[in-house]
Every structure is written in C-alpha cells, then in structure tokens.
N, C-alpha and C positions, 0 to 999 in steps of 0.2 A: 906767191903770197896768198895768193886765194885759195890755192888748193891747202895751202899747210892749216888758213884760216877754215875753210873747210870740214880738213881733216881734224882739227884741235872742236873746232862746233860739235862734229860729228860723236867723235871721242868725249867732249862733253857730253852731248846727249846721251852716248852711250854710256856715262858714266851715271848719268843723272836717271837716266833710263831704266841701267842694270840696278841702280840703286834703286828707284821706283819698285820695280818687278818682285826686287830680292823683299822691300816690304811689304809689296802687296803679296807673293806667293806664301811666304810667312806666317804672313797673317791666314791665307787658304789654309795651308796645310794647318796652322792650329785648330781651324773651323772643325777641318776635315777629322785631323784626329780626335778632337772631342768627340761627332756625331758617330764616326767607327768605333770608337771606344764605347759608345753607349750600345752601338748596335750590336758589337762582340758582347757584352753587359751581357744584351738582352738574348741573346742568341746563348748563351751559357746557360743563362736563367731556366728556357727553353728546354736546351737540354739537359738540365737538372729536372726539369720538372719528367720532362719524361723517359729520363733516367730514373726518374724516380717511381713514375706511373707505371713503368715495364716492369721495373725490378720490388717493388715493390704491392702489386698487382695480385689479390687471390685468386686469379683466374691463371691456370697454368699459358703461358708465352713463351714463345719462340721461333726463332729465324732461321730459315730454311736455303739452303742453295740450293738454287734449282739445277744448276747443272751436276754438283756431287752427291746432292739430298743431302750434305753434309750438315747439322745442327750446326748454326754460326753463332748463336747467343740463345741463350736460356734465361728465364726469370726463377726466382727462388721458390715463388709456386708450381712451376715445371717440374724443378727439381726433388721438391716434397713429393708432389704426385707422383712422379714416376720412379723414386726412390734412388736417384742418383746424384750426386754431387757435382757440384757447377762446372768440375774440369770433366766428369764423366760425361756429362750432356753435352760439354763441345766436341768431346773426341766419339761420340758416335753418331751415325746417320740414319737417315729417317725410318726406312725398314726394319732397324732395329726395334723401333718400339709399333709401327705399324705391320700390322699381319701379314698385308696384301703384299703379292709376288713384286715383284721393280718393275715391273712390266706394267701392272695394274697400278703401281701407285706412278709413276709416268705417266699415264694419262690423265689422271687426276690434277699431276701436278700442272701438266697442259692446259687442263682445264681452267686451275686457278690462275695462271699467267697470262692468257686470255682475256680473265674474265666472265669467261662463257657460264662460271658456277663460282660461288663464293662461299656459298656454306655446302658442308660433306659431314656425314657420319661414317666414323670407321671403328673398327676395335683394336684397340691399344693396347698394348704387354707392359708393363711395369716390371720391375728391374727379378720382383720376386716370382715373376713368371704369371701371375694373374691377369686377366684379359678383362679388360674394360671397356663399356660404349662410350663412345664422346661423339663430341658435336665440335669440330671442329670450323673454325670462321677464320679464310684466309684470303690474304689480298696480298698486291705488291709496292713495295718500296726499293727505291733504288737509291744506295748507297755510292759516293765515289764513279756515279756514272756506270756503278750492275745493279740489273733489277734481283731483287731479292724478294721469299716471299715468307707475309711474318702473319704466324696464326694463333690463335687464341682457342684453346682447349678446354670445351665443360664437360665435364665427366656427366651421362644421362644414362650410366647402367641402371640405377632404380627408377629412374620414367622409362627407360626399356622395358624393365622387367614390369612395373606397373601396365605399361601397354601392354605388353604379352597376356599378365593374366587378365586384363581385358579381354581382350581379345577370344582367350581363353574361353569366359566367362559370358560371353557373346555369342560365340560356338554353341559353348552346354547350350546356353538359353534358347538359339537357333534351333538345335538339333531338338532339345528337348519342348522348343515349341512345337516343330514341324512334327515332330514323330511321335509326338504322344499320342498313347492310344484315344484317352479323354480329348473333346472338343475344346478349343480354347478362343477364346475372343477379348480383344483389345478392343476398350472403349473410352469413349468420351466420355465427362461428368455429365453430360447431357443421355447417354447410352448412347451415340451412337456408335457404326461399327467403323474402326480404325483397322483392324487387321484379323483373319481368322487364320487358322491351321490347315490341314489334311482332313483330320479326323474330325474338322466343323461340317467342311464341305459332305465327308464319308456320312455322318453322324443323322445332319437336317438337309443333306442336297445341296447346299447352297455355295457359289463359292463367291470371291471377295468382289472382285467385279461389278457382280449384280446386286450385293448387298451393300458395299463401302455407302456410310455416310446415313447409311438409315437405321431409324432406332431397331434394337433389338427388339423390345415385345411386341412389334409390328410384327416382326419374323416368328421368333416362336413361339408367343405366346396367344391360348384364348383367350378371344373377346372378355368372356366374363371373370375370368381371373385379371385382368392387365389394371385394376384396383389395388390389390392383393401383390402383385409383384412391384409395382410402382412405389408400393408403402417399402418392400422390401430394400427397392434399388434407394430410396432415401436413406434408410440406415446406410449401406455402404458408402454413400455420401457424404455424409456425416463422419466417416476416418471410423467405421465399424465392418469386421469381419463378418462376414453375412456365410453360415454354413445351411443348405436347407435342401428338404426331395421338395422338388415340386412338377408340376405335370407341362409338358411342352408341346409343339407339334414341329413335325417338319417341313419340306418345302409342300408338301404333296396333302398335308392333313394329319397325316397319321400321330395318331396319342405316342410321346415317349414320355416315361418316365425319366426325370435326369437326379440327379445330386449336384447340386450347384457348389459350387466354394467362389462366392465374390471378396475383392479386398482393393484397396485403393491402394492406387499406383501414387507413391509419395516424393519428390524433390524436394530438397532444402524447404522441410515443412511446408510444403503447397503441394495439393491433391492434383495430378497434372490427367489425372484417367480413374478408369475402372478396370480390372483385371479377371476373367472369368474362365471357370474351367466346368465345364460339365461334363459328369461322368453318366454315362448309360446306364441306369439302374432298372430298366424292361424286365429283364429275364431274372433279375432277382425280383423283382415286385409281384411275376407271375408264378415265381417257385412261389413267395410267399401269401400269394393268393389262395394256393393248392396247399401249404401247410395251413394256412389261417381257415381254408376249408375244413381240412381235418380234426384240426384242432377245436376247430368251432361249430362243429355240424354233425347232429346224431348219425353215426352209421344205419342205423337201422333207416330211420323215416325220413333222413335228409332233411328232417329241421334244424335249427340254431340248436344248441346242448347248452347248457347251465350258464358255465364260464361266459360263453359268448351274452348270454341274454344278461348275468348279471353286471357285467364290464358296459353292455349298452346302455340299459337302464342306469348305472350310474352316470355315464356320459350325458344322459336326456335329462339327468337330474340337474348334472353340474348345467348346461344349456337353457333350461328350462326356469324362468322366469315369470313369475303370478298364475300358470297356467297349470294345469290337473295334468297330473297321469294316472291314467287306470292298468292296478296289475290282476288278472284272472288267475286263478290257479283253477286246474281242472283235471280230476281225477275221476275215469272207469270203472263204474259200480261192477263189485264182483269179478272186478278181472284177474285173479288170484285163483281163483273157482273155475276161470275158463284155462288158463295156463295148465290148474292142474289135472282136468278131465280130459280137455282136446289136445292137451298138449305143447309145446312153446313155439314149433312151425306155426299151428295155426294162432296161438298167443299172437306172435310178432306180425302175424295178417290183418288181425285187428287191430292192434299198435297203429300199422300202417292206413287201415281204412279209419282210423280215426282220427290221425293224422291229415290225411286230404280232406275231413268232412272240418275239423277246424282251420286248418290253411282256406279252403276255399270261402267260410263264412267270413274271416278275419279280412283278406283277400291283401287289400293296400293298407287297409285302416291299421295297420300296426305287426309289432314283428311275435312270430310264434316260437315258441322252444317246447322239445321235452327234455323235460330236466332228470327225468329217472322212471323206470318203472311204466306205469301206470298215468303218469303226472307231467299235464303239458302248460303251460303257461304263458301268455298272452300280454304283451305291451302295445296300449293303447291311449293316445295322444287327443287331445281337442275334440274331446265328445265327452258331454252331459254324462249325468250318473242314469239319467233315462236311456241312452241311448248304449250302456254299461247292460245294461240291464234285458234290452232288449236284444242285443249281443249274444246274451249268455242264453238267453233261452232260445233264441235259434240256434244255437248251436247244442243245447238239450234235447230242442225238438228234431234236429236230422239226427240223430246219433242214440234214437228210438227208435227208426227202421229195424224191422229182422234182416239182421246179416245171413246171410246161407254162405258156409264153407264147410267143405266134406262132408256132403249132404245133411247138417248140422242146421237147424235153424238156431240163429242165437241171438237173443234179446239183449241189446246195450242200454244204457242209460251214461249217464253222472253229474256228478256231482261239480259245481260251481263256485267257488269264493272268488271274493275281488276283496282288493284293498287300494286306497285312493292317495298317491303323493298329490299335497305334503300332509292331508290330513291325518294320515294313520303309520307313517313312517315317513324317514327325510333320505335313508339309504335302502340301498334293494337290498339289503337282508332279511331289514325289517318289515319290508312293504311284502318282499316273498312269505316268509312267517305268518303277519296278518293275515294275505290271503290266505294261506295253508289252514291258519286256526277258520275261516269262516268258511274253505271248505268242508272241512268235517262239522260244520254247525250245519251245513246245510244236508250234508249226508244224514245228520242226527237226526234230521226233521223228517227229512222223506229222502232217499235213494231219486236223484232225478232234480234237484232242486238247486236253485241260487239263493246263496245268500254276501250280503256285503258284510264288510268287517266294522264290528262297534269294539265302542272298551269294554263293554260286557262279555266279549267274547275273551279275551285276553285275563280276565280276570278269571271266567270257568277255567280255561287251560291251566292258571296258575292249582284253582283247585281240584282240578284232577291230576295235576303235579302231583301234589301234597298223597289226594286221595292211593293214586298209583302208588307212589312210595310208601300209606303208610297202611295200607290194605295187607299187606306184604305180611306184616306182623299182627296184625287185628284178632287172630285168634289164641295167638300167644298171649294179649294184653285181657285175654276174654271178652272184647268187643263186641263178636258178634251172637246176638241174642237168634233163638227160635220163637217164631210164635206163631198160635196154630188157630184157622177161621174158619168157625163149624160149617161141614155142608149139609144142608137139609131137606127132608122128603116132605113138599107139600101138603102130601095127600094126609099126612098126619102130624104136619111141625115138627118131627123127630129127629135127630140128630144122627145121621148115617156114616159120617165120614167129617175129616178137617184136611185142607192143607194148611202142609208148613210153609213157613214164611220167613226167611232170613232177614236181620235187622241189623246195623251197624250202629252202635249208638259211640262213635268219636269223644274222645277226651276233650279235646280243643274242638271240634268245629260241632261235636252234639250229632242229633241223628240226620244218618244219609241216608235217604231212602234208595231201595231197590233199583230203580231206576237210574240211579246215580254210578252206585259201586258196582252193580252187578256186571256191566258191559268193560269196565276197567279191569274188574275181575279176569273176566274172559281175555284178554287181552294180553295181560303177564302173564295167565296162565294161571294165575292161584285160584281161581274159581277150583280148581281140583281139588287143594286140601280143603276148601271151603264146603266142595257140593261132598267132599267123603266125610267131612265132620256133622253135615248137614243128616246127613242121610244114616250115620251109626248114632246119630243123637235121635233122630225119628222115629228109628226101629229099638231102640234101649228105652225111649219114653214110651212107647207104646205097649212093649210089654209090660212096664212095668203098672201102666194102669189094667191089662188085663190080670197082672197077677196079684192085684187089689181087687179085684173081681168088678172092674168098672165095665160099663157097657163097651162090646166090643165094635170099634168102627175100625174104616181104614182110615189112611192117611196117604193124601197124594206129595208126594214131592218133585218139586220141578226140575228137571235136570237139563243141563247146558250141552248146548252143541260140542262144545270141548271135551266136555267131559265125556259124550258118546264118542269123540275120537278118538277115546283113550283104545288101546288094544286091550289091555286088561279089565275094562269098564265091568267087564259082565260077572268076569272072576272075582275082583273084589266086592262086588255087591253079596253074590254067591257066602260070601266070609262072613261078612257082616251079619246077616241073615243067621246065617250058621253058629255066628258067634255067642249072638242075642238073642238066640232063639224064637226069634217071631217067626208067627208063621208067614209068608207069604200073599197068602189070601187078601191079607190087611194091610199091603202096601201097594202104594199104585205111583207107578212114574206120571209127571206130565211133559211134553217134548210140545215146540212148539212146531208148525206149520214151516216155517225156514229151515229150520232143524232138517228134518228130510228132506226137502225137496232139494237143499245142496247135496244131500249124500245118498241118495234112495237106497242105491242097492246096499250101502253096509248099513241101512237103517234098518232095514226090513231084517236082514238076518240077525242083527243083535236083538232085534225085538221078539223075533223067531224067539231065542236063546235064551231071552227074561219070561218070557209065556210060558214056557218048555219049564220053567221055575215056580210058576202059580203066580206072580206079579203082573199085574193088571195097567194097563197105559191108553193115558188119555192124549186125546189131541187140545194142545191148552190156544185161547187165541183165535178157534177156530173162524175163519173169514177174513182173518186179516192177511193172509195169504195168497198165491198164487197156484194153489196145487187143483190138482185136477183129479175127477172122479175116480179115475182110472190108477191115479200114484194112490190114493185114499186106499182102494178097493184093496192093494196086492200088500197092506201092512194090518198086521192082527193085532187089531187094536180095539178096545173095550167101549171106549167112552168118546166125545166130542164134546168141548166145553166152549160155550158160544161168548165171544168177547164182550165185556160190558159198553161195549162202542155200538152193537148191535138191540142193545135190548129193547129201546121204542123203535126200530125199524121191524115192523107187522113183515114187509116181500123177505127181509133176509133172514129174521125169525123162520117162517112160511121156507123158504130154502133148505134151510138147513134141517130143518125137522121131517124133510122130506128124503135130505142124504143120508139120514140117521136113518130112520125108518128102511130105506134100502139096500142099507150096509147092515141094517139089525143091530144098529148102535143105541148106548144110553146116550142121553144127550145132560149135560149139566151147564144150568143160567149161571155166568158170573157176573158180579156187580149188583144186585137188587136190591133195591134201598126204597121200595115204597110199598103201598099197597095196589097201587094202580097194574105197577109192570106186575107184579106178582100176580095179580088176577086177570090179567094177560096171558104170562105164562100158562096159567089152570088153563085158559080155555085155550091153548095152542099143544097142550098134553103134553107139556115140560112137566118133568116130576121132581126132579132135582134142580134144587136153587143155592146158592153161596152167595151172602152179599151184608151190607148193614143192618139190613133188616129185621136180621136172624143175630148180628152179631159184628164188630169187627176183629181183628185179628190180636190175640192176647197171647201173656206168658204161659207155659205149659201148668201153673198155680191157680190161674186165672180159669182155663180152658177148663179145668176138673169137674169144676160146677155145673157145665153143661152136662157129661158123661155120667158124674157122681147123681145128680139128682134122676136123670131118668134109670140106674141102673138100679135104684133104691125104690 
C-alpha cells in the first residue's frame, strides 16, 4: 500500500512536476526566442550594413583566398576599376590583375596572413591591359572557420607619377645646384648660409662646414660696402628680385667681380629663405677694363679722349650738389706751324711732352683729356676760381721751357680758357664750348694767356658767327670801303705816300673795324678776294690820280699772311700791275713781323720776286715781334715802320733806329697824334711820320685834297 501510495505521490509529483517544468520551460524558451530573434534582427541589420558598406563602398574591395589566390567576392567599385563584371571578378585570381610572378605575390600574401605588413603597393592590370599603381590595405577575416584575406584598393598612379616628377624635379635641382658652373647659396631671411654648391666652394674657397650658419657679407663682402649690400639684401626681403655686378672677395682677400641674381624662396605666401647665384664676371670686367681703356684713352698720349671726359663730367654733374666744377680747355700756340715744319713724328713729341707737363701740374687735383689736335682739357673739383687760375698759369709757365727735339730748339706756349659749372653751363657741351670760346679770348689777347669765360665772350662769338658768315659776301654787297692815311715827310709836311685801309661798313651791325674782320677774313680764307680787290683798287686809284696829273706818291698796302701763301700771290700782282698800268715804283707791300718769321724761307724768295718787279716792302708792326737781326738782314726789304705802341718809348725808339740805320733801312712813325711825339721823332731823325696829326684815314674823294692842293 505504501509503495503503490508511493508510487501514485511520486507519479503525482511527477505529474505536477512535468507539469511545473512544461510551464516554466515554455515560458524559457519564449524568453529565449524573443531575445534570439532580436539578436538574428540585429545580426542581419549588421550584415546589411556591411553588405552594404562593401558593396557599396567607392573604394575598390575584395576577398582573397589565400590558398587559390582565388577572388571570392568583389565590390562594384572593384569591378568599375578594374573593368570587369561581378561574375568575371569571381571567376579570376589574384595574378591576373597583379603583375608580380605567384611566387612574389605568395610572399606577400604571407606577409599579410601574418600580419607582419598590412599595407603593399603593387601595380595592377585592368581588364584593358593598362597597369595601374595602388595602394593596397589587407588584413584577415575568417569566414566559416577559413581565414580569408579582404583588401581594399586605392588607385595612387597620379601621386605616383606626381612623386616621380618630384623626384624628378629634385634631381634637376640637385644636379643643377651641385653642377652649376655659377656659385650658389641658400639662405636664411637673416642671410645666413644654409647650404652652398661646388662652384661656391671653387668660386670663394669656402665650403659648407665652415661657413653653415654665418652671414654671408661676413664672408664675401668688404668692410665698406656691407652698407650698400645690406640695403640690397632688404629689397630681396621684401619678395624683390634683386639682379646686380657687384665687388666680392674670397676666402683668401682676393677682389672678384660677381653678378648676383638674388630672389626669395617662397611657400604658401611666406618668404621661407633667400636664394642666390653668383656668376664670375672677373675676366669679363678685365676684358672690359682693356676695351673701356681703348675706348676711353688717347692712343697717342695715354690721356682720357673726349667721350670718356664728357660721359665723366656729366656724371660729376649729375653727383655734384652746390659745389663748383672747373672746365680748362687748353690749346698749343702755333702747333700747326710746328707739325708742319718739323713734321708730325716730332708734332706727336710735343703732344706728348705736353701731355706729362699738364698731367703732372693737374696731378690728383682732377682728371685730364685731349680731346683733339692740339686741345687738352682739364676736370677740376673743390678749388676756388683763384686757385683755377693759379692752375692755369703754372701750367703756361712750364710749357715756356725750350723743348730741344732734333736738335730743334722750340719755343711752346698756350693758350688757357676755363669755364665754371653751374655758372656758365649745366651740361658738358656747354661748359666745353664756354671754355673753348674763352680760350681763343685768351689767345686774342696775348698767345700764352688765361682767360675765364663771361657772357661777353659768347656774345662776340655769336658776332663773329654773323661776321664769318656774312664777310663771305661783303664785297658783292659793296661793303667794303678803301680809305687812304697820308704818309708824311717832316722835314717839309709833304705828303709822300698813303696807306690803304680796308673798311667794312655792315648793313645791320654798321662799321667793323679792321681788327675785327680782318683776322675772320683770314680765317675762311676770303681775305684773298678781299686783299686782291684791295690791291686792283689801289693800283686803278692811283693811276688814275697820276693821270689827272696829281702829285705822285706811293701807296703802301698791307698784305696777309694768307695771301703770301698763295702760290700764285706774285703772278697775280704781276697782272694787276700790268693791267692798270701803274708803275710799280708807287706801290709798296706792308707784311707784318709774324708774317715771316712763320715762313722765312718762302718770304724771302717771294720778296726776291716783288723787288725783282720794282715794288717796294715794308716791315709794318715793327717790334712787336720776335724776329731776330739775322731773319731781318736775309729779306730785301725797303722800310721798317715802328708800331704806335712804341712811340713814347725813347730805348725802343733808340733801337730800332739803330736796326734801320744798320740794315740801311727807311724807317716810318705810325701812330702820331701830337706835337710832342713829332718833335721827338725830329730829334731821333725819324723823317717819315703817318699818324692824326697829319690826317686820319679818308675816302679816295676825301684823300684828293691832300695830293690835289700840293700838286697845284
């Protein structure tokens, strides 16, 4: 009964039990499949999401077997990339689109299953045969309990290829830093040195070592320039090209010339350096030393020449600020006359001894040129007009020594102008010019003389323009007048003789005296038609007062150095004479003292040649000259007429009447204008006088009166 009661408890319990269990397990298993249900959910969710993030992903993906290399899945940007369609990309394996041998990409794939390497660059074939760089990023997942290994593909052929021409571009810059001929140097916005070349070290000695970190114009620049380059290296600081010659040294001292090209090293708009290249420019600075010599230095005397002095004088101009420059111009009296007697070797010996005698007066004080010829000129700086002046006549007075060259003794002088920036010109054309006009003033005055430039001077020049130009014509216009100034014999007030006297009487500017046009004359040369209209008018006026039965006198006429130069001088006198039947007896040349003694020996023989005619010739001027007893003695000549500069000097009176006397010459006074000199002359046995006294110089209308009354 027990065991049935037992067995029936038991059976209950177990009924009650399995009934318990059956709802509590029930109830579990609903728990359970809810929270599995959610965790499948969520596990789907999951893998949608990166179902979705694979497959739809712009980065090409895909999954690898490592044991067949077989492609096991592909994404649709795989399949873009590499031009094959989603069934083509799982039916081939990895060597197909990777280059490398199965051997080489095995080990790779080693490497990624590892771990040992995670990212690889290889090159890739795409379907159309074109090879691509990628960047391949691979790691492992294990599917199903196999590891697999899934990579991620970014195509980096244009950062390849951008690396390369870097790289490239790196190279050039390398090579053509290291090898360039020109020095180069990398700098700091501070200067200093960051990196130099070959050809820095070749260039200045120096290599990187011992210079890294310290400024460059420490290194090659002088002391007194490192103002001057400082100013420079700011501009290139400033984001400016700086192109310049300028003077350098190297390790050792030595002067180079360089050509600089500086230029700021620029990043994303910020100056990060300085960049610098110097080119050697020595041996071209030294060719152009030796052309700029050439170019700028007399052959002959090895002074400055024209160009170089006017190019400097402008530069002292543009430079020169409230302060004076003095310009000398200085021309050699007579050196025309020595070129053409002794010839142009010894010409160009005086050039040159005249040359060192103004080089050496000048010395520092300023720079010398000749500019042409005869003509040297003088730039001089912060010195007074006194000390201008004092200048010019030490240099008149050495350059009065007797030169001796082939056995020659020869007397120099010259002549002096100055002109003053800014007072007399502001460019050196002008200031050359001034001086040029106020050396011929100074020549006009005395041969040997200084003179400075006024606006007096520039105004004569203007009318000896005029006058030179309009001389030309003067006899065509019948300008020029004769007029004749009795000479007379003391001893009885008689009227012996007249010279003629050329007269200019100008339209416009009225009368020029003698002194004015005559030397102008000489000069173009028209003094010729002048002295031959002079001279057929003389002898045509002359007879015809003798063939009016006027008393017979002569008539001296003055004749030009030029005009004795002529070759034909003697023949055409000859004509004239011939023509106008005068006799000769009644005509008398006057020639002055210069006159011969520039040309002795063809003076003497043409004078021969007029005497040899019965024309009579005086010495006019006599003493103001430099001739000597002995040139007097060897020309056959009548008369000597004593200048009116002489006539109250008693010794030179007294002189000259004593050369007369020993030459057996007549002597005739010019100039007398009183009664004093005239009773002077009486007692010094002057017999012949010409002067106011007696008369001054009239029309041939005028002059009759004298002739007409005594011949009556």
């Amino acid at each position: 009964m027990n065991n049935i009661l037992v067995n029936l408890l038991f059976k209950g319990c177990d009924m009650v039990l399995r009934k318990f269990y059956n709802i509590l397990w029930g109830k579990f298993l609903d728990t359970k499949n809810t929270e599995y249900k959610k965790m499948q959910d969520k596990i789907k969710e999951s893998e949608e999401k990166y179902k979705s993030f694979f497959e739809k992903n712009g980065a090409a993906m895909f999954i690898i077997d490592p044991e067949s290399f077989n492609i096991v899945e592909a994404n649709n940007a795989a399949c873009i990339y590499y031009g094959y369609t989603y069934d083509q990309m799982k039916s081939i394996k990895i060597q197909d689109i990777n280059i490398l041998s199965k051997d080489e990409l095995k080990r790779y794939i080693n490497d990624a299953k590892s771990e040992k390497n995670k990212r690889f660059y290889f090159k890739h074939k795409l379907s159309s045969g074109e090879i691509k760089d990628v960047e391949v990023y691979s790691g492992i997942i294990n599917i199903n309990g196999k590891d697999y290994l899934y990579s991620i593909v970014h195509d980096i052929t244009e950062k390849i290829m951008f690396e390369q021409k870097l790289m490239i571009q790196k190279s050039y810059f390398e090579q053509l830093f290291e090898n360039s001929p020109d020095a180069i140097a990398i700098l700091t916005n501070q200067s200093k040195v960051i990196k130099v070349n070959k050809a820095f070290e070749t260039i200045f000695g120096y290599n990187l070592d011992e210079i890294k970190g310290k400024y460059i114009q420490d290194l090659l620049i002088f002391k007194e320039n490192i103002k001057e380059y400082d100013f420079l290296t700011t501009k290139v600081i400033g984001g400016n090209v700086l192109r310049q010659e300028i003077v350098t040294k190297n390790k050792y001292g030595k002067l180079i010339y360089v050509s600089l090209l500086s230029y700021p090293i620029i990043y994303n708009q910020e100056q990060l350096g300085i960049y610098c290249i110097y080119t050697d420019i020595s041996e071209r600075k030294e060719c152009e030393k030796k052309i700029e010599k050439l170019a700028y230095t007399d052959s002959l005397t090895g002074l400055y020449n024209r160009a170089y002095f006017i190019e400097k004088l402008n530069s002292e101009i543009r430079e020169t600020e409230n302060k004076k420059i003095m310009i000398m111009f200085i021309d050699i009296d007579g050196f025309k006359k020595i070129n053409d007697t002794l010839g142009h070797i010894v010409g160009d010996e005086i050039l040159r001894y005249c040359a060192n005698i103004i080089k050496k007066v000048i010395n520092i004080k300023g720079i010398v040129a000749r500019i042409g010829g005869d003509e040297f000129v003088v730039l001089l700086k912060n010195i007074t007009q006194k000390e201008l002046v004092d200048i010019s006549y030490e240099i008149t007075e050495k350059l009065k020594d007797v030169v001796i060259m082939n056995y020659q003794h020869i007397h120099l002088s010259a002549s002096i102008g100055a002109s003053i920036y800014p007072d007399d010109g502001i460019d050196a054309h002008t200031l050359i010019k001034n001086a040029d006009i106020a050396m011929y003033e100074a020549k006009k005055n005395n041969e040997g003389k200084v003179h400075i430039y006024s606006s007096q001077d520039l105004n004569k020049i203007k009318k000896e323009f005029i006058l030179c130009n309009d001389i030309r014509y003067a006899l065509d216009k019948g300008e020029i007048q004769i007029h004749f100034q009795p000479i007379v014999d003391i001893s009885n007030s008689q009227v012996v003789g007249a010279e003629a006297l050329a007269r200019w009487y100008h339209k416009e500017l009225g009368y020029i005296p003698p002194s004015e046009f005559i030397p102008i004359a000489e000069k173009n040369k028209s003094i010729i038609d002048i002295g031959n209209y002079i001279i057929k008018t003389v002898c045509k006026q002359n007879k015809i007062w003798q063939d009016m039965g006027y008393k017979k006198i002569f008539i001296s006429i003055n004749i030009s150095a030029v005009q004795l130069q002529e070759d034909n001088f003697v023949d055409n006198l000859y004509k004239i004479i011939k023509d106008t039947g005068i006799d000769p007896r009644y005509i008398e040349l006057e020639i002055t003292e210069r006159v011969y003694i520039e040309d002795i020996d063809n003076i003497i023989q043409k004078i021969k040649d007029l005497r040899d005619m019965g024309i009579k010739i005086s010495i006019d001027d006599f003493g103001t000259g430099y001739s000597s007893l002995s040139q007097l003695s060897k020309l056959d000549v009548n008369k000597l007429k004593i200048d009116k500069s002489f006539i109250d000097n008693i010794k030179m009176i007294d002189a000259i009447m004593s050369v007369a006397t020993i030459l057996n010459l007549d002597v005739i006074a010019e100039g007398v204008e009183n009664e004093v000199q005239l009773t002077f002359l009486k007692s010094k046995k002057c017999k012949i006088v010409q002067g106011y006294i007696y008369g001054k110089p009239v029309n041939s209308t005028e002059f009759e009166k004298y002739i007409k009354v005594e011949s009556t």
